[in-house]
C-alpha positions in Angstrom: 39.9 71.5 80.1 36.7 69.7 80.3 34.8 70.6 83.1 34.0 67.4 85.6 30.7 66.4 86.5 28.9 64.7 89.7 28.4 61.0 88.4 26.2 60.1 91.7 22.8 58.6 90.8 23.7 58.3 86.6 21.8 55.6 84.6 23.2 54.2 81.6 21.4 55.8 78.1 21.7 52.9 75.4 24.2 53.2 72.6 22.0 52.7 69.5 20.7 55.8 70.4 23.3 57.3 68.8 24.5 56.7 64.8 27.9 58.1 64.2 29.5 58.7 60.6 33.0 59.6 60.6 34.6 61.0 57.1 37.9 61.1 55.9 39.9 64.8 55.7 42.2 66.9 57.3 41.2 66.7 60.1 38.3 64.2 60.1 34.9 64.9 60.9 31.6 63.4 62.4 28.4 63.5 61.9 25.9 61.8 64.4 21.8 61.2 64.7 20.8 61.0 68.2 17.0 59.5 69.3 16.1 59.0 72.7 13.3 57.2 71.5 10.6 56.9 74.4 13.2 57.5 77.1 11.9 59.9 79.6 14.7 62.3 80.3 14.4 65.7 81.8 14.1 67.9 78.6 16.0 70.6 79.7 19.0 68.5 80.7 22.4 69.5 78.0 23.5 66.7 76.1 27.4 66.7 74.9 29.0 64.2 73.3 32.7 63.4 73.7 35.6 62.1 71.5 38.7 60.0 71.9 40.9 57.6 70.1 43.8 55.1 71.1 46.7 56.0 71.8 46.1 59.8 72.9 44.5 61.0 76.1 43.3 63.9 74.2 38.7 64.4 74.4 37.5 66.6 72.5 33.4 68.0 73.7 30.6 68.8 71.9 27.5 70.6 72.9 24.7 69.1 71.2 21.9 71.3 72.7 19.0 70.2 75.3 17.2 66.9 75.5 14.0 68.3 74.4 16.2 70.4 71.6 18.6 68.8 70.2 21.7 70.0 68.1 22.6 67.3 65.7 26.3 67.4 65.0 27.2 67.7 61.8 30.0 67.5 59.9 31.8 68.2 63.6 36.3 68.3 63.0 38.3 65.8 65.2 40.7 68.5 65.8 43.9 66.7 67.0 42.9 63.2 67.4 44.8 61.3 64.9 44.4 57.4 66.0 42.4 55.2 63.6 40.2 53.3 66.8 38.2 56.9 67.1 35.2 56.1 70.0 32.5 58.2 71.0 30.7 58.7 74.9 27.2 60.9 74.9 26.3 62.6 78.6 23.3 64.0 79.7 23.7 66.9 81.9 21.2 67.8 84.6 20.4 72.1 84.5 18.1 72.0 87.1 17.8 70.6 91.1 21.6 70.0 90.4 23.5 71.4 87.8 26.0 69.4 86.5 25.1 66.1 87.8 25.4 63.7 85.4 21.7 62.3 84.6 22.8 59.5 82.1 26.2 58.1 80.2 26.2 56.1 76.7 30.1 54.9 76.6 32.3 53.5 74.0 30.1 54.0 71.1 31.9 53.0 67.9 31.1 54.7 64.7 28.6 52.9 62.1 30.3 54.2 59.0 33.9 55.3 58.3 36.0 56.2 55.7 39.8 55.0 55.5 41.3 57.0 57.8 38.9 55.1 60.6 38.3 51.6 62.1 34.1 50.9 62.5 32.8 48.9 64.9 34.4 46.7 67.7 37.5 45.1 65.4 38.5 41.7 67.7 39.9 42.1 71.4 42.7 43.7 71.0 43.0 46.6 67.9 46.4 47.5 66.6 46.6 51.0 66.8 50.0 53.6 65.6 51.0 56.1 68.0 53.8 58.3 69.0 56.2 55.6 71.4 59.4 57.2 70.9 62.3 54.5 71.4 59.6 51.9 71.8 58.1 49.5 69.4 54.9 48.4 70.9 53.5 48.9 74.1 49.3 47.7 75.5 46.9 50.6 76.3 44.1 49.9 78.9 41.0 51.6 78.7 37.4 51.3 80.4 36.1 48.9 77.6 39.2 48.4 75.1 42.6 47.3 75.6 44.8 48.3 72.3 48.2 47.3 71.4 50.1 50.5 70.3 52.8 50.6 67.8 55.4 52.7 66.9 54.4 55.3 64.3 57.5 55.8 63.4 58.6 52.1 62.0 57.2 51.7 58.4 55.1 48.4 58.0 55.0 47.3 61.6 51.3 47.8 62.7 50.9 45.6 59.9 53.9 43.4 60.2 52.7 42.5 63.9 49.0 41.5 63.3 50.5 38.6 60.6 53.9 38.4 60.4 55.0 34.9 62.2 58.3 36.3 63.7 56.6 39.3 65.7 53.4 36.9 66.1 55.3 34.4 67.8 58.0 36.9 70.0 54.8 39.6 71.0 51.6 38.1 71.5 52.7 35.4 74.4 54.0 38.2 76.5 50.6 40.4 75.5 48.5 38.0 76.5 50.3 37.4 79.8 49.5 41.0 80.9 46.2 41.3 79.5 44.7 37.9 81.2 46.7 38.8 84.2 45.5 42.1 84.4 42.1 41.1 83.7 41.8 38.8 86.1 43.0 41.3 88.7 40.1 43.5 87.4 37.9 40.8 89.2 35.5 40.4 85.7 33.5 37.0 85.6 33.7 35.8 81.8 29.8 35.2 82.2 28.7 38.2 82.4 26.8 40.3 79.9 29.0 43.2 79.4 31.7 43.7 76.1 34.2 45.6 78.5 38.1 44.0 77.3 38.2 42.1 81.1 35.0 40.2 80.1 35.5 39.0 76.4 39.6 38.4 77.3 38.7 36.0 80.6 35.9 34.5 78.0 38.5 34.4 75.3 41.0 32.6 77.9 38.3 29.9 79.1 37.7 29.1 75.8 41.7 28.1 75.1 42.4 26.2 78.4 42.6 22.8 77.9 40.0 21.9 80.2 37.6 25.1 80.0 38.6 26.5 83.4 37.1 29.2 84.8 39.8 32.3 85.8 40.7 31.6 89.3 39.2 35.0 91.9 42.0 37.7 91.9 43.1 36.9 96.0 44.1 33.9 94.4 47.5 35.3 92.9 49.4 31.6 92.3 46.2 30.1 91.0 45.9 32.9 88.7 49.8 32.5 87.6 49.1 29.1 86.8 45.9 29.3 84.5 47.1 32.4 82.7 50.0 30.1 81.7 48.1 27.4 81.1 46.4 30.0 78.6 48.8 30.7 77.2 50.8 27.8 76.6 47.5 26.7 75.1 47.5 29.4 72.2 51.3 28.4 71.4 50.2 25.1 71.0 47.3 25.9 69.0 49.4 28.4 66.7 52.4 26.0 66.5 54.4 29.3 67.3 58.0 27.8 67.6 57.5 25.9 64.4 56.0 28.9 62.5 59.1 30.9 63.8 61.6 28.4 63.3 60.0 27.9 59.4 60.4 31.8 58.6 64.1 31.6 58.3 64.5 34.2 60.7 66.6 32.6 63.2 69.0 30.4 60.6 72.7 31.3 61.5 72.1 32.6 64.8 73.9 31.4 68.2 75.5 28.7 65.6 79.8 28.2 66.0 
């Protein structure tokens, strides 16, 4: 169990700071280079970094020494974490006036090199990731910065089936993006402002497909928000000529006819 930590007074460290590798094997590993640069933090505070992928609530910590001694981690296993979207958060950890308060966060740091077995870099708005769902074929994963749609591990072909094929194209992503603009807008984001959490680039994403550029309506707004989020999306069925591209695949031929 990971220990928690007193967030209270925390200032954000900047991702580049850290460059992450991840290489292919059984289990993965990673291998990261971390530079404060000219940042100014106590040098005595711990630094740990911590690892997570879609699909799992599983983190796995590292200890990566002091500020003013750092441990570069290399060639570090992923014990247990098995999803391709593999994301990365670095902590600095006061040991002094108060131990355990957390001095500084970098979050959602995507590797810079992968092999295979691992998505790099920030791959659209919504990944596709496999994952243990049992009886169900797809289900949406929200997360601080990502949203992901899960697929069943267990189906052969589907997570690519649903990224490209027209029949689940046109029967999933409708629905999907009903709950994520819906959702998003209930997060209260603004689609202006300078942040890459899901909320911001899916409200921005939205704008940019209603007819008339709308801006998402506030959240205590909950009929205004019904009706641009299927303005929305109504827009993107139009724009991917969904019922034709369904109705052209054959799929539904012979079915409900007498």
């Amino acid at each position: 169990m990971i220990k928690r930590v007193n967030s209270l007074g925390r200032k954000r460290v900047a991702r580049d700071c850290v460059a992450i590798a991840v290489d292919d094997g059984d289990p993965r590993s990673f291998t990261a280079t971390i530079d404060f640069g000219e940042h100014t933090w106590d040098q005595n505070a711990s630094v740990v970094m911590e690892a997570t992928c879609a699909g799992s609530s599983l983190v796995q910590r590292y200890s990566c020494g002091m500020v003013g001694q750092l441990k570069q981690p290399r060639q570090l296993p992923l014990n247990d974490l098995h999803g391709q979207n593999v994301f990365f958060s670095l902590k600095i950890i006061d040991n002094s006036e108060r131990v355990g308060r957390l001095l500084g966060v970098a979050e959602n740091i995507k590797p810079v090199t992968t092999g295979k077995q691992t998505v790099s870099g920030r791959k659209g708005i919504l990944p596709v990731e496999r994952a243990p769902l049992g009886q169900e074929l797809w289900r949406l994963e929200f997360r601080d910065h990502d949203v992901f749609l899960l697929v069943n591990e267990d189906v052969p072909g589907l997570s690519e089936s649903i990224r490209s094929d027209p029949v689940f194209f046109s029967l999933i992503y409708p629905q999907v993006m009903r709950q994520v603009l819906s959702r998003a807008i209930d997060e209260g984001a603004e689609p202006d402002e300078n942040d890459d959490r899901w909320p911001v680039l899916w409200l921005a994403f939205g704008r940019k497909l209603h007819p008339e550029h709308e801006d998402p309506p506030p959240p205590d707004d909950a009929e205004a928000a019904e009706d641009w989020t299927e303005t929305v999306v109504q827009s993107f069925c139009t724009l991917h000529e969904l019922r034709n591209k369904y109705v052209s695949s054959g799929y539904a031929s012979g079915y409900g006819e007498d």
